[in-house]
SEKE-210476 format. One line per 8 residues: number of its first residue (from 1); their letters; for each residue x, y, z of N, C-alpha, C. Coordinates in pm, 1 decimal, m for minus. Each point is the difference from the previous one (the first is absolute). Layout:
N
NUM = a = X:Y:Z:X:Y:Z:X:Y:Z ~ ...;
This chain:
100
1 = xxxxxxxx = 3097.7:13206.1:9573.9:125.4:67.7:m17.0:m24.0:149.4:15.9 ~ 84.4:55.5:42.1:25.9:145.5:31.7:97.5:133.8:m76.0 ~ 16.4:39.6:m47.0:99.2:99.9:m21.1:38.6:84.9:140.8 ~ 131.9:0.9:12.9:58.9:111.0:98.5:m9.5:83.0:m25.4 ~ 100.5:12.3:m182.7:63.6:124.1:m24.8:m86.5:m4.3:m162.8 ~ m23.4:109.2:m75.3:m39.5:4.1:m149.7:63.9:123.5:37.1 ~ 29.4:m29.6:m182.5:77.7:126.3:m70.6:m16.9:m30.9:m187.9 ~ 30.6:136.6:m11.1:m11.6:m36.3:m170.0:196.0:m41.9:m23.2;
9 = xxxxxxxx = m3.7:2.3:m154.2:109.0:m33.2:m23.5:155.1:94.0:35.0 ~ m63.8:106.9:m46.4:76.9:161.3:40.6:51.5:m0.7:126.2 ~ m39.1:m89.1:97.1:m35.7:18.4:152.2:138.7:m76.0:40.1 ~ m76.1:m175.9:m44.3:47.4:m75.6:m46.1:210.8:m13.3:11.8 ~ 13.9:51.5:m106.7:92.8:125.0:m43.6:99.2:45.7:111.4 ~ m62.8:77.1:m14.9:41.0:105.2:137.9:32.7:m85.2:134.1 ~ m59.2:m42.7:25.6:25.5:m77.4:113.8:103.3:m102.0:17.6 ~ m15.4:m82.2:m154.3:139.1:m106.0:3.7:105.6:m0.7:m35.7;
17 = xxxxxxxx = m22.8:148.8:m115.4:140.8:7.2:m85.1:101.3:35.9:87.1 ~ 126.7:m11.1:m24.6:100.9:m1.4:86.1:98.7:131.4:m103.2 ~ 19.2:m24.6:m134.0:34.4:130.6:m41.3:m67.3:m20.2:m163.1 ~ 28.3:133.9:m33.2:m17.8:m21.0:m157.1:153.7:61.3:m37.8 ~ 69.0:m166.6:m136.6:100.1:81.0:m29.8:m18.5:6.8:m171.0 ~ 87.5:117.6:m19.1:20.4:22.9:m164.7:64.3:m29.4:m22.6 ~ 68.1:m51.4:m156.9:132.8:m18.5:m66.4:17.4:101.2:m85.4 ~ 86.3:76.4:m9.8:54.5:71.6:m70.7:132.4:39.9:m88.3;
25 = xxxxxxxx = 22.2:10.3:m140.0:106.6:m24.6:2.2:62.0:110.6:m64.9 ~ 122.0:23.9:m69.1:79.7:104.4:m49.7:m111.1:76.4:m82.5 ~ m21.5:m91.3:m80.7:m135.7:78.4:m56.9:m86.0:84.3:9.8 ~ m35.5:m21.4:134.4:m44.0:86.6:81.5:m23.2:174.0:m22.5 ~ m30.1:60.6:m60.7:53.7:142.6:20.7:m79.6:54.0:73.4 ~ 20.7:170.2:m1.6:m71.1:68.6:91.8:m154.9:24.8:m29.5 ~ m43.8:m41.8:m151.1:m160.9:9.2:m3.7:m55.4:m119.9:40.0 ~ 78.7:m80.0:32.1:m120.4:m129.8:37.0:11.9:12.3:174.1;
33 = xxxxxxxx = 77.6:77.4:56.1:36.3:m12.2:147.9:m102.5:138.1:52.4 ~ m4.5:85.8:m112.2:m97.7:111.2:31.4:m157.5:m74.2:5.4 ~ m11.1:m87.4:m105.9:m94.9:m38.9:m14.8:m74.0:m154.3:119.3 ~ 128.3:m29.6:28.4:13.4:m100.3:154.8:m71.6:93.5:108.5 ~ 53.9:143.0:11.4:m37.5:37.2:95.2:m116.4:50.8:m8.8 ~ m82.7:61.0:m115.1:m133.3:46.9:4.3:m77.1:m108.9:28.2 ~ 34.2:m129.8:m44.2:m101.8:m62.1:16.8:m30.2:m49.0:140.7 ~ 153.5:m65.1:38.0:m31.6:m36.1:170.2:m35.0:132.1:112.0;
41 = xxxxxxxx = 69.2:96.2:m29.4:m63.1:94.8:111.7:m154.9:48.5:69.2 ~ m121.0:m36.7:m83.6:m115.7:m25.7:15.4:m19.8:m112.9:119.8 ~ 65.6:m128.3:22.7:12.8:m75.5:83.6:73.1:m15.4:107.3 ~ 109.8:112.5:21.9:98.4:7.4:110.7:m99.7:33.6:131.5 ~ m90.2:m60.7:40.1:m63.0:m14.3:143.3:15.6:m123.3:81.7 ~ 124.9:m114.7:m60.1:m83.0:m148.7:31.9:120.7:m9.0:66.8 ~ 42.5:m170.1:33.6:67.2:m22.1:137.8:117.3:m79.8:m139.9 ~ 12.3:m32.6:m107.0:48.8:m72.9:m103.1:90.6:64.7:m54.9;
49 = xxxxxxxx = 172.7:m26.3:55.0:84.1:4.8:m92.2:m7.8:36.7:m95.2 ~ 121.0:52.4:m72.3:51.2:m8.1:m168.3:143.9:m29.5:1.0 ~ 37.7:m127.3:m63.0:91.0:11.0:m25.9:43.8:m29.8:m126.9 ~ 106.4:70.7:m24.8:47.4:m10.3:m125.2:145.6:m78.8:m10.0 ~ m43.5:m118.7:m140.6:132.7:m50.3:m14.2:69.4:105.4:m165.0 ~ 134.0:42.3:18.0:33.8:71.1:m111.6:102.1:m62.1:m37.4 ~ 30.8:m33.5:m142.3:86.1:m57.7:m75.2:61.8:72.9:m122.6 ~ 132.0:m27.8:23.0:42.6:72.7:m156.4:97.6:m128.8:m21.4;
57 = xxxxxxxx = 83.8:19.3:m139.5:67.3:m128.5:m49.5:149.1:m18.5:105.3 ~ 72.8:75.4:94.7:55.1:m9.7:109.5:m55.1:m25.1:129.4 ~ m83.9:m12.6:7.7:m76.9:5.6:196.4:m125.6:m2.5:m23.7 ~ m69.7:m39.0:130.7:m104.1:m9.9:34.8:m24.5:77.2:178.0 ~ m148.6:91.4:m5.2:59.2:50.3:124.5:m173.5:m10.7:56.0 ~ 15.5:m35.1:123.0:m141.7:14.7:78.7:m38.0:110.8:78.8 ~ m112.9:66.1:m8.9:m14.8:160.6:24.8:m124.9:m27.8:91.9 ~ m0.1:70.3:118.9:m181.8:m57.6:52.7:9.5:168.5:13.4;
65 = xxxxxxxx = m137.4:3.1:m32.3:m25.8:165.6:m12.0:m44.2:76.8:168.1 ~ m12.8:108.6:33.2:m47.2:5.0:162.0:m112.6:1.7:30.7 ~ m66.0:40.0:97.8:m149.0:m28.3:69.6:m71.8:52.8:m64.1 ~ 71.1:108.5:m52.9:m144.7:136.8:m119.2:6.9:m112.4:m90.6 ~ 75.5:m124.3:m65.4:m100.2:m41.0:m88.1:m28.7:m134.4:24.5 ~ m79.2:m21.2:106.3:m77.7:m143.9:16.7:m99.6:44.8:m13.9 ~ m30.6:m110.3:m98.4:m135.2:m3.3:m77.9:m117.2:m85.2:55.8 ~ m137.4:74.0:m88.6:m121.9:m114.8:m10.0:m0.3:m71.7:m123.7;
73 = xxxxxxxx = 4.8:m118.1:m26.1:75.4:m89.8:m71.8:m154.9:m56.2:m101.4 ~ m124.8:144.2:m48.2:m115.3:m5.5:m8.6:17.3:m113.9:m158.5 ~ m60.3:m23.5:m59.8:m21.9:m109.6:m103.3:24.6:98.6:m104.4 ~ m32.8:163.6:m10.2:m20.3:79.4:m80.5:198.4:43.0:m88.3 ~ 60.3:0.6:166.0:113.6:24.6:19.0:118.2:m105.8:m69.7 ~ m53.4:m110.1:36.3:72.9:m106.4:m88.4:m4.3:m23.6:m112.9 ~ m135.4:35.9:m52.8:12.5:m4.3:m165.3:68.0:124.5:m64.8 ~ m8.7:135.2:64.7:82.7:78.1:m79.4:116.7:m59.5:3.0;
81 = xxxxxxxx = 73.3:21.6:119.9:156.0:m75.9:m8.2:33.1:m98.0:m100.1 ~ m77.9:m147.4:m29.2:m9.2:m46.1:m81.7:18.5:32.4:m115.9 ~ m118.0:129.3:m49.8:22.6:32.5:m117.3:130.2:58.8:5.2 ~ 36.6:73.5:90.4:107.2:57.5:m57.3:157.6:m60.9:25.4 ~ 6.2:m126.4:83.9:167.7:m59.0:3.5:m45.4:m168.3:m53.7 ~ m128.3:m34.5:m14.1:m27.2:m114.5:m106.2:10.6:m122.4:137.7 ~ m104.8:m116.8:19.8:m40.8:m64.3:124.6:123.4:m32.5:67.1 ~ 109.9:m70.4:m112.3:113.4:m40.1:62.4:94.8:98.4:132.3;
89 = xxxxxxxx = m58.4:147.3:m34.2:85.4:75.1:81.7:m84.4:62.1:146.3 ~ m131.5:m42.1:22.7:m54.3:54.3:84.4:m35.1:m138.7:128.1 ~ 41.5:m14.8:54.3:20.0:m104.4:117.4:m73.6:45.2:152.1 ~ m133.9:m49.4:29.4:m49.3:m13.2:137.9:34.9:m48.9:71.3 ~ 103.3:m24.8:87.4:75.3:m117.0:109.3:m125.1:m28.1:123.6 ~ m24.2:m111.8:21.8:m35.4:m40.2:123.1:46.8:m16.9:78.0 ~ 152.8:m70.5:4.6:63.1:m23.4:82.2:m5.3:61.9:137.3 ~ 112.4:m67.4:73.5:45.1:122.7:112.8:20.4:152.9:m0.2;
97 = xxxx = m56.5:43.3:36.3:4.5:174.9:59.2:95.6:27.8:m3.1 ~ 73.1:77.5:m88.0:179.6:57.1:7.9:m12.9:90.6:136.1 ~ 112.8:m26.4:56.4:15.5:131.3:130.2:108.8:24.1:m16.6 ~ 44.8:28.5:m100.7:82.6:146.8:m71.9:m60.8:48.5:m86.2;
């Protein structure tokens, strides 16, 4: 047997994810969105979406952020998020490639 391709997991990642989305909700305020952004901006080099689903107790609205923030979707990156919107809200899609 042969390998074509090796990669680590990070790589991995990058290559298959299709987007990363957040949930966010009314709750939300402006220190945890300040704090959204310090953390992902370290990673805005990668080819990976963000999208955001936002909810308040009237609506729900889907936000995909622009090219300045596709991310590298590094292992380091997911656990902050984690810590900070809790596993349920941080979502790696494999799926299909959005082309919007």
């Amino acid at each position: 047997m042969q390998a074509s391709f090796v990669t680590d997991i990070d790589g991995a990642r990058e290559r298959y994810a299709k987007k990363l989305q957040l949930n966010l909700t009314q709750e939300s305020g402006s220190e945890l969105l300040a704090k959204l952004r310090s953390t992902i901006e370290p990673y805005c080099e990668g080819i990976t979406p963000i999208h955001i689903e936002y909810q308040n107790r009237g609506a729900t609205a889907q936000l995909k952020l622009g090219d300045d923030w596709h991310i590298r979707p590094a292992e380091q990156l997911m656990q902050r998020l984690r810590q900070l919107l809790g596993d349920e809200n941080v979502l790696l899609d494999y799926g299909k490639r959005s082309s919007n």
